[in-house]
N, C-alpha and C positions, 0 to 999 in steps of 0.2 A: 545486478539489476538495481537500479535508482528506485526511489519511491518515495509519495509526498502525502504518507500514511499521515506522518505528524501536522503536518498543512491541514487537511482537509479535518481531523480530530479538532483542532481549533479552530477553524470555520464552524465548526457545531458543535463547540463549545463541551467537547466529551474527556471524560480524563482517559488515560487508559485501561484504568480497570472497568469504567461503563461502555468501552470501546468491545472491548474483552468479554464481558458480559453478553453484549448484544450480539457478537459474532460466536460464538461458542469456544473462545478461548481463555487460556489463563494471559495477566496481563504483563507475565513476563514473557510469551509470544508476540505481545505488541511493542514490547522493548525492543527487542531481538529484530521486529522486521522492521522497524525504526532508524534499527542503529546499522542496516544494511548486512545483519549476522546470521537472519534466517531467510530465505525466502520462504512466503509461504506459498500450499497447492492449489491448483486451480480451483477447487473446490471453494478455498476463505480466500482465493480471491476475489471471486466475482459475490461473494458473502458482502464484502466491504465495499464492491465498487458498487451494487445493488443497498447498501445502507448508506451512500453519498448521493444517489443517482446520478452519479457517472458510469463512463466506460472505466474496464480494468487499465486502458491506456492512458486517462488520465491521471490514477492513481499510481501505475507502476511502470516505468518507463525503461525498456529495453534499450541499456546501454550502445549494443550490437547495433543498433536500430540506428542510433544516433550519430557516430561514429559514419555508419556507410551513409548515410545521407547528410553528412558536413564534409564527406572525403573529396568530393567534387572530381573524382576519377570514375 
């Protein structure tokens, strides 16, 4: 699973330790989901997609998802 955790952190201008701070993790969890090494659970996800006001769709995009609707079969 893709994610545009790092995008939307600098849209609002957050490092990631104030990133980390404000969703209740350490900000080597925000590395990690950065660097496509963690996913995180639903739970910090809709944490993060509610501190951008977006959907979790627009933050974390189901590779699977993409794939079948570029397959054109």
């Amino acid at each position: 699973m893709k994610n545009k955790l790092k995008v939307f952190r600098a849209m609002y201008e957050l490092t990631q330790e104030q990133l980390a701070d404000q969703v209740g993790v350490t900000r080597q969890t925000i590395v990690a989901i950065e660097k496509n090494k963690y996913l995180p659970s639903l739970g910090l996800a809709f944490k993060i997609a509610r501190l951008f006001n977006v959907k979790i769709e627009d933050v974390f995009i189901d590779e699977a998802e993409t794939e079948n609707g570029t397959d054109g079969n």
